[in-house]
N, C-alpha and C positions, 0 to 999 in steps of 0.2 A: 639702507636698513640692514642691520648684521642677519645672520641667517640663525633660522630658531638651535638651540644647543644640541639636537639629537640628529641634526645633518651639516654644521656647523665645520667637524672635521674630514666631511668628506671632499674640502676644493681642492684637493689636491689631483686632479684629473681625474677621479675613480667614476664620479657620474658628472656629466655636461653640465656647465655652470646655466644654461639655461633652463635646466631641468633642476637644478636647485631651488631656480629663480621662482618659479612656476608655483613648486612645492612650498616653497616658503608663503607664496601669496598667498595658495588656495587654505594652508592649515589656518589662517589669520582671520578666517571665514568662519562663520558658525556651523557645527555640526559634521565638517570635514576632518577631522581628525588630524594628528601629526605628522609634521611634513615628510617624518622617514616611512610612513604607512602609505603615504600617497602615492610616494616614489616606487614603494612596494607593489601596491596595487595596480603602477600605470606599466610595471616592466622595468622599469628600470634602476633596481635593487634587487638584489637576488638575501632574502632573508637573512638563509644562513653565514652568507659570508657577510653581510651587514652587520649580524648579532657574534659572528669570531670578531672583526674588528670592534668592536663596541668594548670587546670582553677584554681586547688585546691595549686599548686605550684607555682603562682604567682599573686595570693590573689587576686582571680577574681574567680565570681559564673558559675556555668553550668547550662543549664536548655535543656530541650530535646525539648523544643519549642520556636519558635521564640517570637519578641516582636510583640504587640496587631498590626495588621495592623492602625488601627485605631489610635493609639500615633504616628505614625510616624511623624516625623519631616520637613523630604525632601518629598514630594507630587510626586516627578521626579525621587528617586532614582532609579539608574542602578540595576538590578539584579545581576551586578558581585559584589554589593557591597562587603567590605570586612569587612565595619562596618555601622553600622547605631545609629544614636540616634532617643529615645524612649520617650515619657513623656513629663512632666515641670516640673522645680520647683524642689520639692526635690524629686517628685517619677522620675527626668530625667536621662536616663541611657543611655550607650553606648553597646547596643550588639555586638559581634564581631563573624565572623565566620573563624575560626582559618585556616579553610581545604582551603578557598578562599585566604586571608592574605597570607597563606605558614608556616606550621609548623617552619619552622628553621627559617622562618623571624620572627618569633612570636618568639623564643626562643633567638633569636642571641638580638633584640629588648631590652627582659626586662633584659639582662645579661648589657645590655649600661646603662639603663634606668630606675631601677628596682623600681618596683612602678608603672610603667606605665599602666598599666592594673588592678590595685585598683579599686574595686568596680564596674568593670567592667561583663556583663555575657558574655559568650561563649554559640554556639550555633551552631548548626548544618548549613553548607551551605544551604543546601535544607531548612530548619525550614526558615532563614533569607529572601532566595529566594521566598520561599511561600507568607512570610508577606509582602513583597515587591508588591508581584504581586495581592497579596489582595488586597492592598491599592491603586492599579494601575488598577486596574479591568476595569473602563471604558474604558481608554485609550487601553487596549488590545484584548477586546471587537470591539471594532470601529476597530483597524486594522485586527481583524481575521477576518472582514464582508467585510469593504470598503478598504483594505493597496492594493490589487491585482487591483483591480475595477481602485485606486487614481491611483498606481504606475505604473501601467503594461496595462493598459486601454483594449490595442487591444488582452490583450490574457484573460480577464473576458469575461465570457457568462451572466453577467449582461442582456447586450443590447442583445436579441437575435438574431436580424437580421440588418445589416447595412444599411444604404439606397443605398450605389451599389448595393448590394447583392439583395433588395428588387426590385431594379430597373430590375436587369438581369433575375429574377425571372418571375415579372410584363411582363416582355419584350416576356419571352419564354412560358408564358401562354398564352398572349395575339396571339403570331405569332404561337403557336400550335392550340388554335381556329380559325384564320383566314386561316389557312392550311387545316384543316379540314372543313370548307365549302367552301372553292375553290377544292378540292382534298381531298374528306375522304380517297379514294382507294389507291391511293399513300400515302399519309400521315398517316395511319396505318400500311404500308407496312415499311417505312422508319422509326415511330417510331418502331415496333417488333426488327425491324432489330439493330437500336440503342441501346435497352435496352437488346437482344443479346448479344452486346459489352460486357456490365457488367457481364453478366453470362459465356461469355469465356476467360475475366479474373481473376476472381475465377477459373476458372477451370485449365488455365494456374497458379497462384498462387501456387497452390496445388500441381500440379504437379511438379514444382519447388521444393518443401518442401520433397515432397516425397524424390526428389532425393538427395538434401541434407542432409537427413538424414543419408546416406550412409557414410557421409564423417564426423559427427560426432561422438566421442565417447558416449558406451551407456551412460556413467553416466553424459552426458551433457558437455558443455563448462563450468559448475561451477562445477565440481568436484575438489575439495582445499584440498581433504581431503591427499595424498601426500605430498603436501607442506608444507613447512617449518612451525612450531610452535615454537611461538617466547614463552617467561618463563613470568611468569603470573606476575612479577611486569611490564612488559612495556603494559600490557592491558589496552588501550584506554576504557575512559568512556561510555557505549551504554543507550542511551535514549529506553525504553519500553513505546510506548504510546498505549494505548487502549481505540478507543469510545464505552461509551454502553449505549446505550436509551433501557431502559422495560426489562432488563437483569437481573434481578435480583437471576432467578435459574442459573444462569451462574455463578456468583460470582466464588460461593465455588473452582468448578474444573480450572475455571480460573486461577486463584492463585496457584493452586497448581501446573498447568501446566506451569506457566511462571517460579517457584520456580526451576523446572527439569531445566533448561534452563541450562546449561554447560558455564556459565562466573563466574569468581567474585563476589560474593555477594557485595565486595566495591568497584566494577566497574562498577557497573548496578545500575539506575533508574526506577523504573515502574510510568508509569502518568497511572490512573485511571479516566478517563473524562467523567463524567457523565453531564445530562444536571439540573441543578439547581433545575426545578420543578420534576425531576423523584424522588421520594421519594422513592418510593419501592426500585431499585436498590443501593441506598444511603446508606438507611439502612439497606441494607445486606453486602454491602462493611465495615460500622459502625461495624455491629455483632461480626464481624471475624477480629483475629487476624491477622492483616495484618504486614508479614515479612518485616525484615530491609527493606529500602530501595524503596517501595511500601507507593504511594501517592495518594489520595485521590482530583481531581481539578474538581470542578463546574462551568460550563459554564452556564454564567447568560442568560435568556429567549431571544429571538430576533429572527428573520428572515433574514437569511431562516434557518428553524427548521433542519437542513443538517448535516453529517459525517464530511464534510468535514471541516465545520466553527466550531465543536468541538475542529477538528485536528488543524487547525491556531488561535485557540483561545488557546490551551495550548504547542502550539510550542514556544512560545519564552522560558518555564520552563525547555527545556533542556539542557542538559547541555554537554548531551556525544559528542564526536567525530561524533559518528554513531547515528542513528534511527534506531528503526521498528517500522509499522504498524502494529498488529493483531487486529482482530475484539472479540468479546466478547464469542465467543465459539471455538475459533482455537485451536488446540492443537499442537502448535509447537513442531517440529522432536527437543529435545535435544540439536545437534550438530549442530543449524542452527546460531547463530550468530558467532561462532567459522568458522566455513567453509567461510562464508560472509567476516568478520573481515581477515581470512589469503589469501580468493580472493582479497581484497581491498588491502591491503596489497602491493600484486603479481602485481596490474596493474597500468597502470599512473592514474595521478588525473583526467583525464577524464570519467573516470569508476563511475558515479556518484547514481546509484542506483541499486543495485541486485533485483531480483524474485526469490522465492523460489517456490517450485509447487505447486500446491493447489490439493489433491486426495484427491476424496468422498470415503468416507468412507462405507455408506449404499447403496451401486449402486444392491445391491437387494434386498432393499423394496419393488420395483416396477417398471413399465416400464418407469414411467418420471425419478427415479431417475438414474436409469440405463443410459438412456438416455444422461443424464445430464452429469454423468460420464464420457462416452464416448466421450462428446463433451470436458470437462476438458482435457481427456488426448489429445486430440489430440491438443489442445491451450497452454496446460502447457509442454507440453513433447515430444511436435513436431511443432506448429509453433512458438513459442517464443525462444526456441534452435536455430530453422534456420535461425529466425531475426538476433537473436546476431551472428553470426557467418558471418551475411551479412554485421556488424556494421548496421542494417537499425533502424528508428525507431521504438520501445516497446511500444504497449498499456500495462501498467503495470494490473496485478490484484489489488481490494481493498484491498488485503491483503500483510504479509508478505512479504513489501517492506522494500526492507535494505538501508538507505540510509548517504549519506556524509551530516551533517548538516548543515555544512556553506552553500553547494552547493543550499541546497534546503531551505535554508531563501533567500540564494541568486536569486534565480529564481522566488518568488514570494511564494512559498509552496503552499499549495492547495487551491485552486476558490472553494469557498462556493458556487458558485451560479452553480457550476454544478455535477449533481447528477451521473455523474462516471467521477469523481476528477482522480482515479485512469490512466484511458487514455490519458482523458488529460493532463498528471504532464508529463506522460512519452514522449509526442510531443511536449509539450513546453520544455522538460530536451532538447531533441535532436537538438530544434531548438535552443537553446541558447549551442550551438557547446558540448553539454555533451552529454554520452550514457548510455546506461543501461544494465544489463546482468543478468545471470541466476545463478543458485546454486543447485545443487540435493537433500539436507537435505527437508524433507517436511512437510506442513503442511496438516493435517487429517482436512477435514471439512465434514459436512452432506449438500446432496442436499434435495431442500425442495419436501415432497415426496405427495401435496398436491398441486393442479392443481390452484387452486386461489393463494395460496402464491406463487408457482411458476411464475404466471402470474403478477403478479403486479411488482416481482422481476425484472424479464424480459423487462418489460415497462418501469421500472426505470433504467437499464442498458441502453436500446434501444435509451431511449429520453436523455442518456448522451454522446451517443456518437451522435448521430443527434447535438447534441450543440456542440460537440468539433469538428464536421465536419465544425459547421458556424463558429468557433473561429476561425479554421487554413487555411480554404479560405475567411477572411476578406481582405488579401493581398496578391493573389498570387504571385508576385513579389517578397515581402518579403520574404514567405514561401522558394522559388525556390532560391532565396540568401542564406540561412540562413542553409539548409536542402541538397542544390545538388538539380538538376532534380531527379536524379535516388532515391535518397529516398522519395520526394515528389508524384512522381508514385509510391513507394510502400506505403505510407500514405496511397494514395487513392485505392490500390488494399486490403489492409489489412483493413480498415476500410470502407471509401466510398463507394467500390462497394459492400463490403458485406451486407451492409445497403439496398444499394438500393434493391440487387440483391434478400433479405430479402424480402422486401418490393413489389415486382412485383408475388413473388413465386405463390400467387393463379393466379393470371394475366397469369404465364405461363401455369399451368399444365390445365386452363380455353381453353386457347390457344390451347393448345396440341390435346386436347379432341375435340375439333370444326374442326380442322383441319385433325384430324385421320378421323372423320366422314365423313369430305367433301370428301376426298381421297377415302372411302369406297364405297361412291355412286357415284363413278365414274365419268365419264361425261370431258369435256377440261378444261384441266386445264395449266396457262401459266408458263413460264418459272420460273417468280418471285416467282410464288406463290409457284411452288414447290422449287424453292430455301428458301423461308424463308421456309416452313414448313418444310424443310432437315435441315433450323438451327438450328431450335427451338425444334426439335427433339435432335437433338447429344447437345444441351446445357445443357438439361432437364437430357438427360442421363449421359453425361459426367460431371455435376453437383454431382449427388451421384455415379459414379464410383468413381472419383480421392477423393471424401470424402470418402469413403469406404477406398479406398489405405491410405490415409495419417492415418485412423484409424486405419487398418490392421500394415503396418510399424511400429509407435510407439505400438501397441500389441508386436509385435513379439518383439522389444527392450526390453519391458517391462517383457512378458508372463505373461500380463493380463490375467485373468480368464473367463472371460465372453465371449459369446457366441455371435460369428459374427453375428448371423441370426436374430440381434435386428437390423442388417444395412436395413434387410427389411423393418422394419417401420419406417425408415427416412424421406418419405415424410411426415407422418402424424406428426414427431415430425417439422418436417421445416414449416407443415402448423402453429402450434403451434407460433411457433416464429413469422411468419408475422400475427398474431393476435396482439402478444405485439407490435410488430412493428407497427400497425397502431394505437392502441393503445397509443404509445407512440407520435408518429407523432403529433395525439390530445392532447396529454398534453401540448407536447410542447409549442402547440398554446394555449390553456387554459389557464394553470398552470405548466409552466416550471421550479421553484424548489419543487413542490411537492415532497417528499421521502418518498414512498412508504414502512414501514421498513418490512424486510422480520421476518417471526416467525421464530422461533428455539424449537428444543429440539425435535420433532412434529414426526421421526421416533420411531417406537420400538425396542428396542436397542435388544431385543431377537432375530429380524428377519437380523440384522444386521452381517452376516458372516464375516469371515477372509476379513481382505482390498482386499486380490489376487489380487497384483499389481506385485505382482513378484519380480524384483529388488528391489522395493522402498517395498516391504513389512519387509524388515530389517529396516527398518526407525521407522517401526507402535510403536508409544509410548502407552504406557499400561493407560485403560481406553479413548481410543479413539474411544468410539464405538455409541457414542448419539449427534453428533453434526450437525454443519451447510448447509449455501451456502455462496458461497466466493465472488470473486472478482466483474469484472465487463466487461464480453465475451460473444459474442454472437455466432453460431455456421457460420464457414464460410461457 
């Protein structure tokens, strides 16, 4: 049987006639694609020099770059174009991107036709894609800033507060003052007892978690790594996108870590998205040889200076089936788009975005970083397991999000205007009837092991989830449609209350301490009084026991290394946090897309020990010992 027209010319000894042979059988197959994409995908095609000969055997030029953005013709062209013209006049040309067009429609074409492609160039998809979006720059500018804001109104944190919202606010200020000078003694009494609520719902939360932890496997409900692996020609294209503002010493290991990644070299994209005026990280992305496949995109100056409007500034340039998200110093585990890819795979189309876990890596530098650590595990490795396995809503981390791309142009992709995008992607995924889940392959990041960086970080986490708490009660109606009651109470128990409950923490242990005292100096005291100060007593403590447990449980899953007796200084790390927290409170009102960016690099990678994660220390990829902070969690 002759071999199909778009590998037809290569017997000539360039690829192993057995390797034709093969190719030729499997494209014959349904759903396999052409046999020159096979050959591509199996290794044994090297693209470029497939699409120069392609170019050279139908009397049409190659070039490894697209045409000038700037000649373009159509001002509108579509990024899937398949061809574009260039120029005027006699310099006007027809680039063509052969891999878009379809190898065998390009072959079967000039075999009708021959000529047809005279003095034509051939050009890389991506090359063409690029020029295109060069030339479109403004138009996808304006919608990575305003397309969520235009299209999706009620779920941007643009506006920060509604005028209900403002109303009911207005409303419970005002009738909290006029309560308090008709009745301060009740009306203190009833609010302790209210802001109680919050703190013995985190503590029932917790305890929940805990016990669900029993009932999953250690290695998570994303463990893929069993399942079926399908043969490397039907590997779906994966979009790699990375923002990086001021990263500059980042580059080099970046690159080299994304390169480990275990896909196809020609089924993988890397987006490089710097912001236009970072010069320094520009030109060290410039220096280095940057492997196949690894793209270079500048996001032109604008407000809000944000990750997130990076991210929707260079989303429309993907192209894969899949996303991820990494940040500029992650060292992704190897096996994590593979593990992700045969989960997706395994589950319906509603499975719209995986988490991979994010372990710090230097958890003893120091007591914050430790700290820090220990809060990771218990977010990454014990409450986000338990979510998914409830189907409830995921605050996703900033990082190492794997996700479906249709799904996520479809839902809006990430709100610029809110500075832990990452939360919010994951409540508005669920309210728009998608879910999200987990993967055990991980990502090594460094927590920041310096008390100001830590703390700005923090502030910037803290005031994004403050904004996605005013996004997702603009409508409770809505929400409670959209979401079920019963995930709308966990919304608010997993994010809401732990905000508030953040937020009051001096307020209580203030509480505790006045009210130990009064009890000490004896004297009547009434029923109320000892009932709230018996509340506020077991909330206080039942707050860091069931934290203690859900820590201790994912340890023992894990056999983490580190030593319980750091659960002793949890209040002073919780006082920490309601600092950012009020912190953040203020910016909100100030300056609510301020992005505080976190430093990097900033441990000593000498004092940086074994991960001692245990299970997941099979994971630790080699040179993972100088990096970040990750996502965007605060501790519950």
């Amino acid at each position: 049987m002759p071999l199909p027209a778009d590998i037809s010319f290569l017997q000539d000894g360039a690829v192993a006639a057995h390797h034709l042979a093969e190719a030729a059988a499997l494209s014959r197959k349904p759903g396999q694609g052409c046999a020159s994409e096979i050959l591509i995908a199996r290794g044994h095609l090297d693209r470029d020099w497939y699409e120069a000969r392609l170019a050279d055997l139908l009397g049409a030029h190659h070039s490894r770059y697209g045409p000038d953005p700037q000649e373009l013709a159509d001002a509108n062209a579509s990024l899937d174009s398949a061809a574009i013209i260039a120029g005027a006049g006699k310099n006007r040309k027809l680039f063509v991107a052969p891999q878009t067009a379809g190898y065998l429609f390009v072959a079967e074409m000039v075999q009708k036709n021959p000529g047809c492609f005279a003095n034509a160039v051939f050009c890389s998809a991506m090359a063409l894609r690029l020029a295109i979006f060069e030339k479109r720059k403004p138009f996808f500018l304006d919608h990575a800033v305003h397309g969520l804001r235009r299209n999706k109104p009620h779920y941007s944190a643009f506006r920060r507060i509604t005028g209900r919202q403002a109303a009911w606010a207005s409303g419970m200020v005002a009738a909290t003052a006029l309560a308090l000078y008709l009745a301060p003694s009740i009306t203190l009494a009833f609010g302790g007892l209210l802001l109680s609520v919050f703190y013995l719902a985190i503590v029932l939360l917790r305890s929940m978690l805990v016990a669900l932890l029993d009932r999953i496997p250690a290695g998570g409900n994303g463990n893929a790594t069993g399942m079926h692996q399908p043969p490397p020609e039907v590997h779906p294209a994966y979009s790699i996108m990375v923002a990086l503002h001021d990263e500059a010493g980042q580059v080099g290991d970046l690159v080299a870590a994304l390169e480990k990644l275990d896909w196809p070299e020609t089924r993988r994209e890397v987006l490089l998205v710097c912001e236009e005026n970072d010069h320094e990280t520009i030109s060290a992305i410039r220096q280095i040889r940057l492997p196949n496949g690894f793209h270079l995109v500048a996001c032109p100056h604008a407000q809000p200076k944000t990750k997130p409007k990076a991210l929707a500034f260079a989303l429309p340039l993907c192209s894969g089936e899949y996303c991820v998200i990494y940040d500029a110093e992650d060292r992704p585990h190897p096996s994590q788009l593979r593990e992700a890819w045969t989960k997706f795979t395994h589950s319906d189309a509603r499975l719209a975005c995986l988490q991979a876990p994010l372990v710090i890596h230097n958890h003893r530098h120091n007591w914050l970083t430790t700290m820090f650590a220990m809060e990771y595990q218990a977010q990454f490795l014990g409450m986000l397991p338990a979510l998914e396995h409830l189907r409830a809503p995921i605050p996703l981390g900033g990082t190492s999000n794997h996700f479906r791309t249709g799904v996520l142009r479809e839902v809006g992709g990430w709100d610029p205007f809110n500075v832990t995008e990452d939360a919010d992607l994951g409540i508005r995924l669920a309210r728009s009837g998608y879910r999200c889940g987990t993967i055990s392959a991980p990502t090594f990041e460094e927590a920041p092991p310096v008390l100001d960086v830590w703390l700005k970080q923090r502030t910037r986490w803290l005031k994004g989830w403050l904004q996605t708490i005013l996004v997702h009660t603009r409508n409770p109606a809505g929400a409670r449609r959209e979401l079920g009651l019963g995930n709308v109470a966990m919304f608010h128990l997993v994010i809401t209350a732990i905000v508030i409950s953040m937020l009051i923490h001096p307020g209580f242990l203030v509480l505790t301490a006045v009210q130990a005292m009064s009890l000490g100096k004896g004297g009547h005291h009434g029923i109320a009084h000892l009932w709230i100060t018996g509340m506020t007593f077991f909330n206080l403590a039942a707050g860091y026991t069931t934290y203690a447990a859900l820590v201790i449980a994912v340890r023992q899953r894990s056999r983490w290394q580190v030593s319980g007796l750091y659960l002793l200084t949890l209040p002073a790390y919780w006082l920490l946090i309601s600092v950012a927290g009020w912190r953040a409170l203020f910016q909100l009102v100030t300056n609510p897309f301020k992005w505080e960016k976190t430093a990097h690099g900033l441990s000593n990678p000498s004092r940086n020990a074994n991960i001692g994660f245990g299970s997941l220390q099979a994971h630790q990829p080699a040179g993972s010992e100088n990096r970040k902070s990750g996502g965007g969690h605060a501790a519950p």
